[in-house]
C-alpha positions in Angstrom: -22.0 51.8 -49.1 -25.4 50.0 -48.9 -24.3 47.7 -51.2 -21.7 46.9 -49.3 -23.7 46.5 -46.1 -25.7 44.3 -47.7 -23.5 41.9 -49.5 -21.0 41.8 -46.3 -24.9 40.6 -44.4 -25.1 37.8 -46.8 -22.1 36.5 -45.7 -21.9 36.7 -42.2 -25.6 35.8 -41.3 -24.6 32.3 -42.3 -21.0 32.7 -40.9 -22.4 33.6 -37.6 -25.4 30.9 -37.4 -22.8 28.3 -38.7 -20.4 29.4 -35.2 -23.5 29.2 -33.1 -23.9 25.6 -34.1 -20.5 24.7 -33.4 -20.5 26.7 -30.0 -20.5 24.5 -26.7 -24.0 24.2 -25.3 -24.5 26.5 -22.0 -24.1 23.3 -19.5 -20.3 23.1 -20.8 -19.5 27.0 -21.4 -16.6 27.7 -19.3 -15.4 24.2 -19.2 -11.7 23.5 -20.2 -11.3 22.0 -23.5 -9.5 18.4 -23.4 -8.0 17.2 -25.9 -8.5 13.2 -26.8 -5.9 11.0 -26.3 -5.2 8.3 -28.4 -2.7 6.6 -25.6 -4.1 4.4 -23.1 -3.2 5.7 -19.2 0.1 4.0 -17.8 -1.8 1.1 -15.4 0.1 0.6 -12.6 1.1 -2.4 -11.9 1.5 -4.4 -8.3 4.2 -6.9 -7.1 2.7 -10.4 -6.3 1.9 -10.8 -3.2 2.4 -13.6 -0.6 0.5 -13.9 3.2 2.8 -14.2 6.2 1.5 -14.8 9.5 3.2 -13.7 12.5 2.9 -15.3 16.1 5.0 -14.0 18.9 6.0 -16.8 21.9 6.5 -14.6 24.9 7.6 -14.5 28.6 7.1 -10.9 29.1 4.1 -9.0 30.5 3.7 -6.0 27.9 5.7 -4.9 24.8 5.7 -4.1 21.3 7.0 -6.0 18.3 8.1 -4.8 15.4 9.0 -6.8 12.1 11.5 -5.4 9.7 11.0 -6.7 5.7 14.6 -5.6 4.0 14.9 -3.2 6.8 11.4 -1.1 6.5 9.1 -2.0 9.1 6.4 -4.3 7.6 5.1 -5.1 11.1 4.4 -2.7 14.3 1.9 -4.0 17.2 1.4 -4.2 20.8 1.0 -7.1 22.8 0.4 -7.8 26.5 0.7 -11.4 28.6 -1.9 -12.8 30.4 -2.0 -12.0 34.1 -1.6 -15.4 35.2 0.2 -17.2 32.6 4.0 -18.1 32.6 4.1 -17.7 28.9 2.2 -16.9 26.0 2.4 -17.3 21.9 0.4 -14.1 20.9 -0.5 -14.9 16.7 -1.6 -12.3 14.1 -3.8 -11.5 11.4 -1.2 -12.2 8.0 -0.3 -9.5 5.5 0.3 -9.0 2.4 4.6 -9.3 1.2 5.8 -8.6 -2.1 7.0 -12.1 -3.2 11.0 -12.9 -3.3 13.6 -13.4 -2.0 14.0 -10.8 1.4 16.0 -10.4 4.6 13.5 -10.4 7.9 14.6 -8.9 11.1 12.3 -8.8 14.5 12.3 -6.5 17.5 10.5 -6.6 20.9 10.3 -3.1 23.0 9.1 -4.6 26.4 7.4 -2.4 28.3 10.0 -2.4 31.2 12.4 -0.8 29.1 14.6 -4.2 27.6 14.5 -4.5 23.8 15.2 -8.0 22.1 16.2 -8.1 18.6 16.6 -11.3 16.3 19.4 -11.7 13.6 18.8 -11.4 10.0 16.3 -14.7 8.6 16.2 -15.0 5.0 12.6 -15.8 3.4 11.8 -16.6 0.0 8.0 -15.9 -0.7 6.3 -17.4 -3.0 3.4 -16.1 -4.7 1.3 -19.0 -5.0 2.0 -19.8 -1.0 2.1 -18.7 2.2 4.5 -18.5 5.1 3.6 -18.6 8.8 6.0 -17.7 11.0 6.9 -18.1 14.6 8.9 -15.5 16.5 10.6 -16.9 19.9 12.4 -15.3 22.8 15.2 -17.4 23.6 17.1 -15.7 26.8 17.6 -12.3 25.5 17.5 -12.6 21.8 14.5 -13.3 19.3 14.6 -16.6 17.0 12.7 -16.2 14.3 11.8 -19.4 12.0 8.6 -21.5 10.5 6.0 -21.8 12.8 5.7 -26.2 13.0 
């Protein structure tokens, strides 16, 4: 049985200091194992833009105007008149619009309760340029159309 001790100890001293080699080190024991990937991570990739810069022409002392792009809400801020001014054109930073070809809408909540609304405008943006538009209130309706 010795024997058998012995040549069994021949074999798995080296077994067993070969494994310890290949063992992680301590600062990544207990770390999930990742495997490598070979295929590059899906990048993803963004729309080209265009800038579009809003102004407002106003009569009314407080309200809020909202901007629909294809009927989701690109647009959403509050804007108050001057006390002593008749009228007032009330411009914005512009943002960023996926370029093409898109249906614009406009809405004013005044703060007295009244709500405009503009028909549908159609806008092609282009990547490479700007728009800047101007939204007016004509009676009870919004026009919206290039600012000049």
């Amino acid at each position: 049985m010795s024997t058998l001790h012995s040549r069994f100890g021949r074999f798995l001293l080296p077994l067993l200091a070969a494994l310890a080699l290949l063992a992680p080190s301590a600062s990544t024991a207990g770390s999930p194992t990742r495997k490598p990937t070979t295929a590059k991570p899906a990048t993803k990739t963004l729309a080209p833009q265009s800038k579009v810069s809003i102004s407002l022409s106003h009569r009314i002392k407080e309200g809020n105007l909202i901007v629909l792009l294809d009927n989701r809400p690109i647009f959403n801020e509050v804007f108050q008149k001057a006390t002593l001014a008749i009228s007032q054109t009330t411009s914005w930073d512009p943002i960023s619009v996926p370029a093409g070809k898109h249906m614009l809408t406009a809405r004013v909540n005044g703060k007295n309760g009244k709500t405009y609304k503009s028909g549908t405008y159609e806008l092609q943006l282009s990547q490479k340029s700007g728009i800047d538009l101007i939204i007016r209130m004509k009676g009870d309706k919004l026009v919206v159309g290039p600012a000049s």
